[in-house]
Backbone bond lengths (Angstrom), bond angles and torsions (degrees), N, CA, C in turn:
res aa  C-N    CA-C-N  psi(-1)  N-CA   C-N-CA  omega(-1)  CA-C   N-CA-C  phi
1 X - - - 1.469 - - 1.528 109.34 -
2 X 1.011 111.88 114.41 1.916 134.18 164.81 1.729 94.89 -27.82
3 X 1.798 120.94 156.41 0.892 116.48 -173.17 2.008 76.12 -88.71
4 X 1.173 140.06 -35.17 1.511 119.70 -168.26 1.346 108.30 -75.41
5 X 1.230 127.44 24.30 1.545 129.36 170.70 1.142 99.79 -116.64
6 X 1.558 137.30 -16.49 1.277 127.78 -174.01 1.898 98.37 -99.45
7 X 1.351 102.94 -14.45 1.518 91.53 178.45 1.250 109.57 -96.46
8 X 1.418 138.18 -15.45 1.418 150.73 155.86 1.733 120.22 -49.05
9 X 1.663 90.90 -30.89 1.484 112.22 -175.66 2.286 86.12 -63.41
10 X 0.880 101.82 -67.18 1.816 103.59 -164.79 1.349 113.12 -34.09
11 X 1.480 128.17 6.55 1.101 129.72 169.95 1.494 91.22 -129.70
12 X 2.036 104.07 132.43 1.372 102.34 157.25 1.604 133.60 -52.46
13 X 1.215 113.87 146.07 1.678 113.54 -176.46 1.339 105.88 71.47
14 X 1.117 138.91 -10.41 1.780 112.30 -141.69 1.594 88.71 -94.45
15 X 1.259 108.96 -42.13 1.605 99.60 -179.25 1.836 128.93 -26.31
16 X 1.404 113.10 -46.41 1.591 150.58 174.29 1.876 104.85 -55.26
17 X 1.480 118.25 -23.25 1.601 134.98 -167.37 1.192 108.46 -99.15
18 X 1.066 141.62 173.03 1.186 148.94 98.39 1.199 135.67 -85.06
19 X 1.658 117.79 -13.72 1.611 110.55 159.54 1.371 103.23 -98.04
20 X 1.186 117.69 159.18 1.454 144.66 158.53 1.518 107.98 -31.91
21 X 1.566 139.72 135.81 1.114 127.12 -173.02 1.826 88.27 -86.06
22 X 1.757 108.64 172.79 0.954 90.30 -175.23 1.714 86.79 -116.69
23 X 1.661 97.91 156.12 1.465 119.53 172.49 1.571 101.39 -42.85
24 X 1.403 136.69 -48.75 1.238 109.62 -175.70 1.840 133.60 -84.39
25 X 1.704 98.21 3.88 1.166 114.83 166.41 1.889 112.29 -89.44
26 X 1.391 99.14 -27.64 1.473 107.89 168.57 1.471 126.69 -48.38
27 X 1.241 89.23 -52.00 1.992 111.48 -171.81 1.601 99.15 -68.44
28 X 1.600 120.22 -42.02 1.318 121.87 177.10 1.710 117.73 -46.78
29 X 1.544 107.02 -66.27 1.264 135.06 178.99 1.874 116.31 -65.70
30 X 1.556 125.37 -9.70 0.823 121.58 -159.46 1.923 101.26 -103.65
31 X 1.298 111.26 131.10 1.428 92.85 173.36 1.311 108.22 -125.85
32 X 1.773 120.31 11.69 1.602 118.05 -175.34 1.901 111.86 -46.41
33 X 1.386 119.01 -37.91 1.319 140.03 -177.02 1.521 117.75 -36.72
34 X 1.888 101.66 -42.74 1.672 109.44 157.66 1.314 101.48 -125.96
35 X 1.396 158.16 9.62 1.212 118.47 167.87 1.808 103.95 -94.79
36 X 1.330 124.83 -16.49 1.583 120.07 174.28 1.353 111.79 -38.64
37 X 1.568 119.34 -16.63 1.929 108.09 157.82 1.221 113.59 -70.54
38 X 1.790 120.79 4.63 1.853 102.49 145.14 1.007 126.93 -84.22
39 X 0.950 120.64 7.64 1.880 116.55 -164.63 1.436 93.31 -51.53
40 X 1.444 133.64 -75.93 1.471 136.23 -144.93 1.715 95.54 -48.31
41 X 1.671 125.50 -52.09 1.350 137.86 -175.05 1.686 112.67 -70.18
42 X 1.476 108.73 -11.32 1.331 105.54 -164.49 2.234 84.11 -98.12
43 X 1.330 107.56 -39.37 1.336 105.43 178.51 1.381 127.04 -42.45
44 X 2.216 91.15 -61.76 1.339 96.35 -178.66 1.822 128.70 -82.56
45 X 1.830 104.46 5.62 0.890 101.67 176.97 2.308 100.63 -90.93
46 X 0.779 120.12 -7.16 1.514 127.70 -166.16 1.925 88.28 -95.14
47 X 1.502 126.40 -52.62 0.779 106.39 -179.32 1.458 124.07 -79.24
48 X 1.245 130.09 -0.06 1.565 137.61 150.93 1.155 106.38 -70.50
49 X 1.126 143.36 -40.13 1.403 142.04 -179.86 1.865 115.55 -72.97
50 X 1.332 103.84 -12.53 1.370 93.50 -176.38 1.249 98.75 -108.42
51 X 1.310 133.93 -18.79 1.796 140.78 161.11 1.065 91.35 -36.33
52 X 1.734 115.66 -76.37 1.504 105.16 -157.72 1.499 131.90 -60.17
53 X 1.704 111.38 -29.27 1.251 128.31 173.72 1.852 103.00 -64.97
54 X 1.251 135.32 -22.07 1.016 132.82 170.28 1.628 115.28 -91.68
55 X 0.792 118.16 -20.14 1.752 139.45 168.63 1.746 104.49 -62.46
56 X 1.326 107.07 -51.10 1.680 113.11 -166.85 1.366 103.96 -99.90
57 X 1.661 108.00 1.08 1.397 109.96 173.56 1.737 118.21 71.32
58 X 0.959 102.34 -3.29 1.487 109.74 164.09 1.501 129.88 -64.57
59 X 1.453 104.39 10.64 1.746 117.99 165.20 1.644 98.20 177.85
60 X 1.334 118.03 142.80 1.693 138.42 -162.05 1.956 122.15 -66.93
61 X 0.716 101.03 148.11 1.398 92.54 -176.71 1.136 109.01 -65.11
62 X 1.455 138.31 -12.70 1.549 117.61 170.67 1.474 104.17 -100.92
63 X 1.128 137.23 -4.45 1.830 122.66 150.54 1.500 109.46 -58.03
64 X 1.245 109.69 -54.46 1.840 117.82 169.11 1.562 105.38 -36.37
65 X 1.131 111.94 -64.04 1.790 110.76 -168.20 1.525 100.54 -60.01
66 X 1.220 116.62 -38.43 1.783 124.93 -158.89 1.252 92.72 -88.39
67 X 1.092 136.17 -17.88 1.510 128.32 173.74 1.734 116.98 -98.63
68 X 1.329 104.53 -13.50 1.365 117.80 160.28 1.387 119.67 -62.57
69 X 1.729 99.60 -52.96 1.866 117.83 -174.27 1.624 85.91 -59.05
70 X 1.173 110.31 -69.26 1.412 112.25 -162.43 2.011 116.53 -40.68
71 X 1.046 98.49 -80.68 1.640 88.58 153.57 1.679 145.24 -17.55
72 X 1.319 88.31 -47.45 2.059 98.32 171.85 1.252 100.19 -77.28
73 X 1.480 138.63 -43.51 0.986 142.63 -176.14 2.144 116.01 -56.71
74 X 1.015 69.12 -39.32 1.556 85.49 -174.66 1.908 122.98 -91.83
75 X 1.239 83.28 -0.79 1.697 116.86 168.64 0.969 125.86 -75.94
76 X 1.703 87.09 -57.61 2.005 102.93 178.08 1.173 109.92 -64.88
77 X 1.709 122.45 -42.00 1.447 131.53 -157.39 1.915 94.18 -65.47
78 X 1.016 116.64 -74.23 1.559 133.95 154.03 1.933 104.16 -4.89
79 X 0.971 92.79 -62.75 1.843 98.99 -168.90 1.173 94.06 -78.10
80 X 1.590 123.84 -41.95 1.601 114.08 176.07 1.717 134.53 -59.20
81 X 1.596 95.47 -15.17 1.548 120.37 -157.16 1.601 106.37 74.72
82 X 0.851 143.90 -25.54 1.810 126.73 -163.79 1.314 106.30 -87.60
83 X 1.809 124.63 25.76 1.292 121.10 135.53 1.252 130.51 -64.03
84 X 1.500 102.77 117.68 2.019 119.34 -170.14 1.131 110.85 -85.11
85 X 2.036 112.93 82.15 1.242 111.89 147.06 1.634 155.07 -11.15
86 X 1.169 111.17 85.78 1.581 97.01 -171.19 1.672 138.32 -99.60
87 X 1.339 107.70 113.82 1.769 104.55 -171.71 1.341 121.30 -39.60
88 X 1.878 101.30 -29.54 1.162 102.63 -147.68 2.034 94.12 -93.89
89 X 1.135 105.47 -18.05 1.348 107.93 -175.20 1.413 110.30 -74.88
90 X 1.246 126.41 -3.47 1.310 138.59 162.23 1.867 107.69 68.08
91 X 1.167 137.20 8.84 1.226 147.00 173.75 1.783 143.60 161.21
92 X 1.180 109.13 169.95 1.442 89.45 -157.69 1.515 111.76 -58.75
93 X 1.348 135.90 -20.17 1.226 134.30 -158.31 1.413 101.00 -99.08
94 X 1.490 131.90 -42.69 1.342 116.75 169.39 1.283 124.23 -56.55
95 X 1.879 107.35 -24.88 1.773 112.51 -172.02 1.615 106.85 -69.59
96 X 1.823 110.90 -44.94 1.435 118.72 165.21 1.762 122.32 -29.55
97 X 1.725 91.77 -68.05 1.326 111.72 177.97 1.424 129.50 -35.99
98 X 1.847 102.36 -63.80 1.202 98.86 163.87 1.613 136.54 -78.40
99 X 1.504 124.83 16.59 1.820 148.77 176.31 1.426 77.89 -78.59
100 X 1.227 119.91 -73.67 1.852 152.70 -125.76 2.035 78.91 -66.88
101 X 1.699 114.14 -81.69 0.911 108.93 -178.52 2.300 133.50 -58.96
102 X 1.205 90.57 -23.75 1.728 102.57 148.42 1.453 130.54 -49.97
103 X 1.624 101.22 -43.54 1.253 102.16 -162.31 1.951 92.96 -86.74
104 X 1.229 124.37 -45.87 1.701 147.05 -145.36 1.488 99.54 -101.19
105 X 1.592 112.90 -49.77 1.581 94.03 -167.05 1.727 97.38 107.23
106 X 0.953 105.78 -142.52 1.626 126.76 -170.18 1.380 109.56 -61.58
107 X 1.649 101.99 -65.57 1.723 112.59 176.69 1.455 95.57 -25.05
108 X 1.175 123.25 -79.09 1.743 132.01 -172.15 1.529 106.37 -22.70
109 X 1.447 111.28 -52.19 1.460 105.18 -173.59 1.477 121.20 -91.60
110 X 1.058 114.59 24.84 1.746 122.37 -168.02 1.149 102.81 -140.12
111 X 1.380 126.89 2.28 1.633 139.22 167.29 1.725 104.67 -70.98
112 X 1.788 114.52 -24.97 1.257 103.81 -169.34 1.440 107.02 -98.15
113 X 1.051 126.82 6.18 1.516 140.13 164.01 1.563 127.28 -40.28
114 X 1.360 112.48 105.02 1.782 112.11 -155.02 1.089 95.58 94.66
115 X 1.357 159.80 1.87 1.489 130.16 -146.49 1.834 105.86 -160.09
116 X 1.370 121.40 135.07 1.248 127.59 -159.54 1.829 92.44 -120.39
117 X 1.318 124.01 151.12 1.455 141.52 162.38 2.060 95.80 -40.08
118 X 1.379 100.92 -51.60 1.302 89.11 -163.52 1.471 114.91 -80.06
119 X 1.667 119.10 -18.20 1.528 106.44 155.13 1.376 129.84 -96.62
120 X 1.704 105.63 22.57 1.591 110.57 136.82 1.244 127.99 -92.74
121 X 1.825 117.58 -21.13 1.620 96.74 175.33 1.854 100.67 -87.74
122 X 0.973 112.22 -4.55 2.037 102.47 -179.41 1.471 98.43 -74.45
123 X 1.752 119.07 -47.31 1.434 127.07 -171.61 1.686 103.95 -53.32
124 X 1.758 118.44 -63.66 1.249 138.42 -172.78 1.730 99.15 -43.68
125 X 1.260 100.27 -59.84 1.760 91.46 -165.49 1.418 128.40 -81.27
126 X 1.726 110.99 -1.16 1.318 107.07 161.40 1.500 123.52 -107.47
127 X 1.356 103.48 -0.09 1.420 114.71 149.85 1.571 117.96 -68.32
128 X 1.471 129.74 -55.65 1.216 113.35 161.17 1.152 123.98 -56.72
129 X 1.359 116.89 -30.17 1.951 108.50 174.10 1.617 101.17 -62.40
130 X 1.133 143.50 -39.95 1.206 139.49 -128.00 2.068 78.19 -113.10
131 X 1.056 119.28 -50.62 1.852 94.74 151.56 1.099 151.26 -34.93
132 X 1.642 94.80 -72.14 1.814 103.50 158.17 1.551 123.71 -38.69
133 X 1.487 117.98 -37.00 1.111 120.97 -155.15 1.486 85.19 -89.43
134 X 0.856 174.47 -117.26 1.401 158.90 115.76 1.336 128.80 76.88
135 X 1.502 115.01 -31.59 1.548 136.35 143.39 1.352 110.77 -86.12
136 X 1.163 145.96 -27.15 1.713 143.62 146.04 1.153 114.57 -39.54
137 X 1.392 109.76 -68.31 1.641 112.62 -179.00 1.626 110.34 -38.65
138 X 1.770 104.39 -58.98 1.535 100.99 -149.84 1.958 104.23 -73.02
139 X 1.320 110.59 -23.44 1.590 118.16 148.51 1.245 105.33 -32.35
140 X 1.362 117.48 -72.75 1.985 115.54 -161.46 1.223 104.01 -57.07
141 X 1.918 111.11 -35.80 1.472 90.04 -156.99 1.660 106.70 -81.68
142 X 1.483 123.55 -26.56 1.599 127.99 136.95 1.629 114.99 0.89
143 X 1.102 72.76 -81.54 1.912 92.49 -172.41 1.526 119.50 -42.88
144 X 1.418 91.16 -62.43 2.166 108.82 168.67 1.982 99.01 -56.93
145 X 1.072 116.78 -28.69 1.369 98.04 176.22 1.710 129.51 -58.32
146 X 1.654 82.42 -59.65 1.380 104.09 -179.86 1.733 130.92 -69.40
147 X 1.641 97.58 -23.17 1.420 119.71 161.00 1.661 96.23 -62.78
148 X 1.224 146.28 -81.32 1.450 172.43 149.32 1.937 92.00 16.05
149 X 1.617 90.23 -47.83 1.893 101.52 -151.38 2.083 84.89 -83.88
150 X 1.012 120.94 -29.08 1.466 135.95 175.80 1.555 103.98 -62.86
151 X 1.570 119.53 -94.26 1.571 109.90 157.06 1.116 140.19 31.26
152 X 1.829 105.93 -85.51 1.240 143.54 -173.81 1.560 117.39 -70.61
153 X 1.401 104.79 -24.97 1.389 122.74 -178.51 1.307 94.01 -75.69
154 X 1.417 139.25 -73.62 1.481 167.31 -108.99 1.240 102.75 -121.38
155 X 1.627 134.28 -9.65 1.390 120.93 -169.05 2.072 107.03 -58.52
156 X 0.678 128.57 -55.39 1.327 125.67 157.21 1.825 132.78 -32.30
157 X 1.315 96.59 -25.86 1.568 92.32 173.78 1.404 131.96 -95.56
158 X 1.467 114.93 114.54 0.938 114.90 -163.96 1.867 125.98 -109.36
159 X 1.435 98.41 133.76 1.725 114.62 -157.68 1.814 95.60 -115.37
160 X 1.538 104.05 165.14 1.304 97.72 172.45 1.361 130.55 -79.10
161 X 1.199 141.42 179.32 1.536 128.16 146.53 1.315 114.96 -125.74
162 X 1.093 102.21 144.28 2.007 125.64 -162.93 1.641 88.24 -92.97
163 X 1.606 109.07 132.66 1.793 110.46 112.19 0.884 110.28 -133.99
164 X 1.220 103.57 167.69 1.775 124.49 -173.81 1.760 106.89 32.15
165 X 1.200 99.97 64.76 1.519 128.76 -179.71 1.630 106.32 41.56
166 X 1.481 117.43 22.08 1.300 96.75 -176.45 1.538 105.78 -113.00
167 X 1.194 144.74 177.67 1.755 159.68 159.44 1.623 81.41 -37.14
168 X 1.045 118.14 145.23 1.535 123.69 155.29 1.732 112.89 -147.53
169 X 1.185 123.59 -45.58 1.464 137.10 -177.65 1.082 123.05 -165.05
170 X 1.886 115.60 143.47 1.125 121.51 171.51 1.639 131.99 -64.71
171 X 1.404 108.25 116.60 1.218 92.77 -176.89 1.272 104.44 -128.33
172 X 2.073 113.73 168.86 1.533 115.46 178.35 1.575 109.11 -77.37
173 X 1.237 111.38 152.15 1.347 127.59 164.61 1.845 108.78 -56.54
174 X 1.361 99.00 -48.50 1.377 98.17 178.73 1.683 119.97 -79.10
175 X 1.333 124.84 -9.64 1.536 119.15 148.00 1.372 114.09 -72.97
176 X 1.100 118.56 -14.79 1.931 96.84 -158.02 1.871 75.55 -112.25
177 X 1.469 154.91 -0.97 1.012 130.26 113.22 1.554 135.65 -29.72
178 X 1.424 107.50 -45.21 1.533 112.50 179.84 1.084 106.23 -64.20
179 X 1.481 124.90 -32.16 1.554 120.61 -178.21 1.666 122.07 -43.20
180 X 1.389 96.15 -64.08 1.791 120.91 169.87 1.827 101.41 -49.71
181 X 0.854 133.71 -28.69 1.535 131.78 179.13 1.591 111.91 -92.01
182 X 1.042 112.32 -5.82 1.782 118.32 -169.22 2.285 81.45 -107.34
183 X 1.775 108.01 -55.02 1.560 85.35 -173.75 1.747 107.60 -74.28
184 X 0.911 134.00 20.51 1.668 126.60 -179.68 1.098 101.71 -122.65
185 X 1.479 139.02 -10.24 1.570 143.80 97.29 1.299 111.52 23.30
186 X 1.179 111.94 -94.56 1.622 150.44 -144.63 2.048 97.38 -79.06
187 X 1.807 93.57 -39.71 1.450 86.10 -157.59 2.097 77.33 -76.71
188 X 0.876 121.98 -44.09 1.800 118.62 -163.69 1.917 88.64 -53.66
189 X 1.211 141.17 -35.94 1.376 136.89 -164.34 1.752 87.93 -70.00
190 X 1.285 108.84 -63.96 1.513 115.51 175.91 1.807 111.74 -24.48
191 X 1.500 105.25 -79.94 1.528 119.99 -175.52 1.916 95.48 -51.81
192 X 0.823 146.85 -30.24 1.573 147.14 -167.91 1.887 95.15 -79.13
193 X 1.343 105.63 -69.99 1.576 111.48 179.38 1.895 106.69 -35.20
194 X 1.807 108.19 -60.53 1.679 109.31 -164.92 2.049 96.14 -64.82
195 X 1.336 117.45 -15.82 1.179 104.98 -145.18 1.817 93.07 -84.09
196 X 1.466 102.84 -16.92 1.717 124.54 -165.50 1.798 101.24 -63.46
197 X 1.354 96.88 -52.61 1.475 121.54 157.43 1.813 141.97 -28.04
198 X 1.700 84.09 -53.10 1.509 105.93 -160.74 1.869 92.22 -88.56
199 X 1.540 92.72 -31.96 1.870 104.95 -177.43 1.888 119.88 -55.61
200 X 1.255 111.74 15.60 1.465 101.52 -160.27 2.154 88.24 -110.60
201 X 1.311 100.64 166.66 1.503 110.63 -179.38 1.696 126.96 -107.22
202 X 1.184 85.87 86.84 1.706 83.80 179.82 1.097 139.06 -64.05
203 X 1.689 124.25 9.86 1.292 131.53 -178.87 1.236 113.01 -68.73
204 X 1.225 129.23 168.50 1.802 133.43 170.97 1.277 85.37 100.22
205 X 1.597 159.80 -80.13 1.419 119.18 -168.85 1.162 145.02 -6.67
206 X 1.342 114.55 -43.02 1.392 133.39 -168.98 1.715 124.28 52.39
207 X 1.212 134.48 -142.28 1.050 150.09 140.83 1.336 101.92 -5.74
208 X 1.236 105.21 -77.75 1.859 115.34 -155.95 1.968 92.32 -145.97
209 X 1.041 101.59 -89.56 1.370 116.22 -153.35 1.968 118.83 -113.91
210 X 1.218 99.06 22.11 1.350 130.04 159.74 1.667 109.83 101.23
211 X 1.346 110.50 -142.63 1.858 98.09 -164.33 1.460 88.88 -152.93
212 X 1.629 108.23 149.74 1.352 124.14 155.92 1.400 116.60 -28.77
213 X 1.029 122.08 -57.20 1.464 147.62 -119.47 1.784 93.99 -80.66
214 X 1.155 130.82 164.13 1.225 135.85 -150.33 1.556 108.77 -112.55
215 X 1.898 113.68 32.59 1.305 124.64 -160.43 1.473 112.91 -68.35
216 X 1.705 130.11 139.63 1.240 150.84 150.26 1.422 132.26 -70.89
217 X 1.701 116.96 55.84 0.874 122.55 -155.68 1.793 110.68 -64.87
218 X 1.403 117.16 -0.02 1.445 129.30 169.81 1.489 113.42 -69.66
């Protein structure tokens, strides 16, 4: 590869052109703008992926370390904000990619080895689901506390209870609190069941229909 094919390479697609893509086909095709809330999942899924490629020996322990440096580095920048978004890189994992190979050299580009864009965005987004869902929970369980700490206050106060819109029975303030803590219950059993789901590893596809390569998808 020509060194002007490797600098053509820094823009997605462009290599495949000979004109310049244009900025308003860019903005179409580009989704870094909302998916860069993978970065943290796109990191720690790249740096699990390069363990194992260093595990099966399919790249050296100092690409491993240099792709480690490279990563923390690119963490901080990220947490700092003065990570330089790119339109032209068309998403969060190519923008990573090409930091990763800036910062490392080669290591950067031999990290994607076994590994296709599309079993980083399947990997990336059920790793962030499998976060979120995990910051939901510890919300509910918040919530059931402070409902709980409400309750306990209130067992003595007493309100009516309705059916069929009419007076029917006295009830405590602090049961018909417990109520709301028994359904946010049910919804945390819910988020636990999808999360059982969201927990599995879709890497090893590759490309299309999987890879030579001697991968440990365990």
């Amino acid at each position: 590869m020509t060194q002007n094919q490797l600098d053509k390479k820094s823009e997605a697609w462009s290599a495949l052109f000979s004109e310049p893509m244009s900025e308003l086909v860019q903005r179409y095709t580009s989704s870094v703008f909302f998916d860069k809330r993978l970065w943290q999942a796109d990191i720690e899924g790249s740096l699990a992926h390069a363990g194992m490629l260093a595990a099966q020996k399919i790249i050296g322990a100092q690409d491993l370390a240099d792709i480690q440096r490279g990563m923390a580095q690119i963490r901080a920048e990220i947490e700092a904000g003065s990570f330089e978004w790119k339109l032209a890189l068309e998403d969060v994992h190519l923008n990573i990619e090409a930091r990763l190979t800036q910062l490392v050299g080669d290591a950067g580009k031999r990290l994607h080895t076994g590994r296709s864009r599309n079993d980083q965005v399947a990997t990336d987004v059920r790793l962030w689901l499998r976060g979120e869902i995990d910051l939901i929970g510890g919300l509910l369980t918040d919530l059931q506390k402070a409902l709980l700490t409400i309750a306990e206050a209130n067992v003595e106060v007493i309100l009516p209870g309705f059916t069929h819109l009419q007076v029917a029975q006295p009830v405590s303030f602090g049961h018909h609190m417990l109520a709301y803590v028994e359904m946010f219950a049910r919804d945390a059993e819910r988020l636990q069941d999808v999360r059982k789901r969201v927990n599995r590893l879709p890497l090893g596809a590759a490309a299309l229909a999987g890879t030579s390569y001697p991968l440990d998808r365990e």
